[in-house]
Residue, then its C-alpha position, 0 to 999 in steps of 0.5 A: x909802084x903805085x897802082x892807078x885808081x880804076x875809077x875817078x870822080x867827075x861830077x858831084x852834086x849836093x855836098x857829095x850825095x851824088x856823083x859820077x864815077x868814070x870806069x878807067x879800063x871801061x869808060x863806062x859811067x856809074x851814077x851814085x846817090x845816097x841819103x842818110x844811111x842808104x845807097x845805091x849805084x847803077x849805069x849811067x844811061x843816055x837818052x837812047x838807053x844804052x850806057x855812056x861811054x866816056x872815051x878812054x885815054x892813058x895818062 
C-alpha cells in the first residue's frame, strides 16, 4: 500500500522558485522560495497575520 503524500503543490511561480505547499493533515500552507543555492520556507500568513488554512478534504 502506498503511503499518501503529506504535502502537495498548489501554486508555482518563476520556473519552480517559488511555490506553495499544502500540509495534508493541516491544512496549513507553507510558502518556499530559492535562488541559486539558498532557501528557505515559513507559513504562509494572511492579511490578519494568522496562518492560511486551507480546508482539508479526504480523497
Amino acid at each position: 500500500m502506498a503511503k499518501k503524500k503529506r504535502f502537495i503543490k498548489t501554486y508555482s511561480q518563476d520556473m519552480g522558485s517559488t511555490i506553495i505547499l499544502v500540509d495534508r493533515e493541516t491544512g496549513v500552507n507553507y510558502i518556499f522560495s530559492s535562488s541559486g543555492y539558498a532557501g528557505g520556507m515559513t507559513v504562509l500568513l494572511g492579511k490578519d497575520g494568522k496562518p492560511v488554512i486551507t480546508p482539508v478534504t479526504e480523497e
